[in-house]
C-alpha positions as CSV (number, residue, x, y, z in Angstrom):
1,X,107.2,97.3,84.1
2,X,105.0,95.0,85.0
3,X,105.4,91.4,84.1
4,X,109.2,91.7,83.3
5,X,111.2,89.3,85.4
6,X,114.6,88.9,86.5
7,X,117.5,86.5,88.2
8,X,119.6,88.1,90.8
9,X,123.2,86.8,91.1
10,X,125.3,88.2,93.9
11,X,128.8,87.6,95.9
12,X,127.9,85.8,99.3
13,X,130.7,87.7,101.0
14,X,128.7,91.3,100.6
15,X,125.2,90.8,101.0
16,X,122.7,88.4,101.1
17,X,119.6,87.2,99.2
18,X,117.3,88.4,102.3
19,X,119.0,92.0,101.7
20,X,118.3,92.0,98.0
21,X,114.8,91.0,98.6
22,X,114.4,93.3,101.2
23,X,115.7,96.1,98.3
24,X,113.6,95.0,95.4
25,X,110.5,95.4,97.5
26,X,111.6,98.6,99.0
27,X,111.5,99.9,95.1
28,X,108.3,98.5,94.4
29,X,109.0,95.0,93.2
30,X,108.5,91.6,94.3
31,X,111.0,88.4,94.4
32,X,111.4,85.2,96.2
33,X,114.6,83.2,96.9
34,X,114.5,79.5,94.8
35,X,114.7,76.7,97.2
36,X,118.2,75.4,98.3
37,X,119.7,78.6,99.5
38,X,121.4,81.5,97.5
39,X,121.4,78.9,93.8
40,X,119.8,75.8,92.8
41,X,121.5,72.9,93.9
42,X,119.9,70.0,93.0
43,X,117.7,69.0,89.2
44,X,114.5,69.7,91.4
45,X,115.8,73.0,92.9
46,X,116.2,73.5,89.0
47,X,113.0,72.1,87.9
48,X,111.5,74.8,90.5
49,X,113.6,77.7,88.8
50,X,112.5,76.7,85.8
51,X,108.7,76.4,86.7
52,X,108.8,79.9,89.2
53,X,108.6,82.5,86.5
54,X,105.5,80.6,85.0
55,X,103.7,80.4,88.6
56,X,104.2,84.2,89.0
57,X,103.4,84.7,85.8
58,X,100.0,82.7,86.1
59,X,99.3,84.7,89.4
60,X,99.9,87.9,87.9
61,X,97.5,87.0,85.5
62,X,94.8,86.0,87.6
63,X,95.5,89.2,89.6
64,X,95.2,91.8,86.9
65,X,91.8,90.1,85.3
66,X,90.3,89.6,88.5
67,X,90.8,93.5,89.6
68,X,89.1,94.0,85.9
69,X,85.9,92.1,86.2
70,X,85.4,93.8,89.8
71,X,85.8,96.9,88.8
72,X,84.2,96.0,85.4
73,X,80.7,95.0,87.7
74,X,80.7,98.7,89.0
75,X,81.9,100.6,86.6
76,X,79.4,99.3,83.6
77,X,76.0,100.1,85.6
78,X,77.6,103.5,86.4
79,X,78.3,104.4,82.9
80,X,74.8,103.3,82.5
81,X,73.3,105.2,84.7
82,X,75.6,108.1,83.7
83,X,74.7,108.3,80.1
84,X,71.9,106.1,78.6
85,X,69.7,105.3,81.4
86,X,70.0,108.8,83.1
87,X,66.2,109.5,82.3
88,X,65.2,105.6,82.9
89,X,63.1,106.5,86.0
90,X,61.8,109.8,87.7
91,X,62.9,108.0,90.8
92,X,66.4,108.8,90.0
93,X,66.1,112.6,89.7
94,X,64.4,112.1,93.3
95,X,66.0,114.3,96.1
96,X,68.0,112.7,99.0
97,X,69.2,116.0,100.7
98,X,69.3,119.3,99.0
99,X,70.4,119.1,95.4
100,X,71.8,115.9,95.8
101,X,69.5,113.3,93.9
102,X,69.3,109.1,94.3
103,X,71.5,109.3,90.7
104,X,74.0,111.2,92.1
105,X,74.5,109.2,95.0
106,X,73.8,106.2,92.8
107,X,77.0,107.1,91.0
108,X,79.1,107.9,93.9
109,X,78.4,104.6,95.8
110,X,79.7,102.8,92.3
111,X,82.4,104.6,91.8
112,X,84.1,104.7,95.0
113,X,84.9,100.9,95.4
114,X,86.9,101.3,92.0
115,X,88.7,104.4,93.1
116,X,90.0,102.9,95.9
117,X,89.6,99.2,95.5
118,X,90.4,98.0,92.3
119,X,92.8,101.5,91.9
120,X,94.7,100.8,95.1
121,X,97.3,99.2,93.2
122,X,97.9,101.9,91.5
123,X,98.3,104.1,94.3
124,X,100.8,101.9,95.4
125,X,103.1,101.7,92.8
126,X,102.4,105.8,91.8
127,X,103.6,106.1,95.7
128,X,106.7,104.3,95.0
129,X,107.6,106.1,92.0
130,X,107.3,109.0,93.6
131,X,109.2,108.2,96.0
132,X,111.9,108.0,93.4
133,X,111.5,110.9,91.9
134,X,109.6,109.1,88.8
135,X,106.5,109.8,86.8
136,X,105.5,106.3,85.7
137,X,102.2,105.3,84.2
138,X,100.9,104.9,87.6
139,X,101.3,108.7,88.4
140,X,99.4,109.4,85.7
141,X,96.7,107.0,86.2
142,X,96.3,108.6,89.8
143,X,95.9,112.1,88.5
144,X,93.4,111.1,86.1
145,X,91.0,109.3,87.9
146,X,91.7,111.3,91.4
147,X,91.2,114.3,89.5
148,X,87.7,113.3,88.1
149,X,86.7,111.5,91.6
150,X,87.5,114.6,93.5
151,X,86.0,117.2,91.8
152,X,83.2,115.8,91.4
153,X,83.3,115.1,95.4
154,X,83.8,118.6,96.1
155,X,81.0,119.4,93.9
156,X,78.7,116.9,95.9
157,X,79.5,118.2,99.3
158,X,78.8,122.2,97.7
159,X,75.8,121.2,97.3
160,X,75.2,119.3,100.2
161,X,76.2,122.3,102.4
162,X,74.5,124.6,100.0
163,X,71.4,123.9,98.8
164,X,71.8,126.7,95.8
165,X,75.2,125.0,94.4
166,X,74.1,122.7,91.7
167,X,76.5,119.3,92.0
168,X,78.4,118.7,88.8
169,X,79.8,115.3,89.2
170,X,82.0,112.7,87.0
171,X,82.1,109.8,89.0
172,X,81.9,107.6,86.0
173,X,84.8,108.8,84.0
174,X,87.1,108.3,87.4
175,X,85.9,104.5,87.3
176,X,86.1,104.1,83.4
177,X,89.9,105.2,83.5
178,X,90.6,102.8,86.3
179,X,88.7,99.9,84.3
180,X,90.2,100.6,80.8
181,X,93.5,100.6,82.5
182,X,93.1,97.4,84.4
183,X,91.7,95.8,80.9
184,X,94.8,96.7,79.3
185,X,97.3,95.0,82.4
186,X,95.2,92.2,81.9
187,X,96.0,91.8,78.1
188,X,99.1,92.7,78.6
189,X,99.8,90.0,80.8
190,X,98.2,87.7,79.1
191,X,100.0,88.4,76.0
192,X,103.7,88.0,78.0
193,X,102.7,84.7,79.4
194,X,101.9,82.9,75.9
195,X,104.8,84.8,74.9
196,X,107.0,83.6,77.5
197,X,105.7,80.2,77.3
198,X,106.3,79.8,73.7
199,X,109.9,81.2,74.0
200,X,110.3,78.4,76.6
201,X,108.6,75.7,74.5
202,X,111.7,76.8,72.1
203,X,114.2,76.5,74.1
204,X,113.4,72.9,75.5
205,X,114.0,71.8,71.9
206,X,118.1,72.5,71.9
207,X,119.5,69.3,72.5
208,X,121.4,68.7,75.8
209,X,124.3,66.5,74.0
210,X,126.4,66.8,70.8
211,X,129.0,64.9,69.0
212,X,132.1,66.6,67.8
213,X,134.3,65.3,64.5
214,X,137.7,66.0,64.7
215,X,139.6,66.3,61.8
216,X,141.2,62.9,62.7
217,X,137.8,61.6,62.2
218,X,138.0,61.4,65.9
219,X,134.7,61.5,67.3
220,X,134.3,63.3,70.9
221,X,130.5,63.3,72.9
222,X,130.1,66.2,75.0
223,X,127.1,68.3,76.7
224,X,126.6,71.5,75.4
225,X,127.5,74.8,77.4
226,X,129.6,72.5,80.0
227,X,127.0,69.7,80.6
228,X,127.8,66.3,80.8
């Protein structure tokens, strides 16, 4: 899902780590390869491995709530003009062609930057899930929304063809599930960096050293899991 992460080790004498990236983002993920080659090398190289996951996880972050607030900035004045403020002005219930009045077009020139701005991502990801023959959260995200956003699109064009046809649209509700789920990505990832921070936090307190008594009252200094 999102925000899990992963190291990759692999024998040199079969592939590669340009394949395995190459792989990962064929299935819809993302990587990068730590500086120094296949492994860290040196205590910067490991200072960097150590720091990676938190950059990406930062980025993610900032990603996720800034997809939120733009689709947030058009999909609160569309509910608004959906439901409370329907009636706020004659002006609204004006006629632009045919049936089709300044609200309804109001709505559909709100909605459609969310469908396919702020939703591309998920178009993405329910592609490549598809692609393997799986129905993530994505898919169903994409049915949703799409289902609402075209409907009411073919419901618009009736009526722009045929003056008679009286548009029934939902542009709103294909923006408010795109927003809601971007709102809860972005708590989500939120909630996994302080998570993952804190976890990390915890481990930097095991010491590095230890002494060892033997029964000899032989006392041996060591470094834990093999360091010296």
């Amino acid at each position: 899902g999102f925000g899990a992460g992963a190291g990759v080790k692999f024998d040199g004498a079969v592939t590669d780590a340009e394949h395995i990236l190459e792989q990962l983002r064929a299935s819809g993920f993302d990587g990068r390869i730590l500086a120094g080659g296949t492994r860290a090398r040196t205590q910067e190289d490991l200072a960097q491995a150590r720091e990676a996951p938190k950059e990406m996880r930062q980025r993610e972050s900032a990603m996720w709530r800034g997809l939120f607030l733009r689709a947030l900035s058009l999909t609160l004045p569309a509910f608004l003009l959906a439901k409370p403020l329907a009636n706020v002005s004659p002006l609204l219930h004006e006629k632009v062609f045919g049936p089709v009045t300044v609200h309804i077009l109001l709505l559909f020139l709100l909605a459609t930057p969310v469908q396919f701005g702020a939703g591309r991502c998920f178009y993405r990801a329910a592609w490549r899930s598809l692609q393997h023959r799986a129905a993530t959260m994505d898919v169903l995200v994409v049915v949703g929304s799409s289902a609402a956003y075209i409907s009411s699109l073919v419901s618009l064009l009736a009526a722009a063809l045929d003056p008679s046809h009286t548009p029934f649209v939902h542009f709103e509700t294909s923006a408010m599930i795109i927003t809601f789920v971007l709102g809860g990505r972005t708590l989500e990832a939120v909630a996994k960096g302080e998570a993952a921070d804190a976890v990390s936090a915890l481990m930097k307190l095991r010491p590095s050293r230890a002494i060892r008594i033997t029964s000899k009252s032989h006392e041996q200094d060591g470094g834990i899991d093999g360091r010296e």
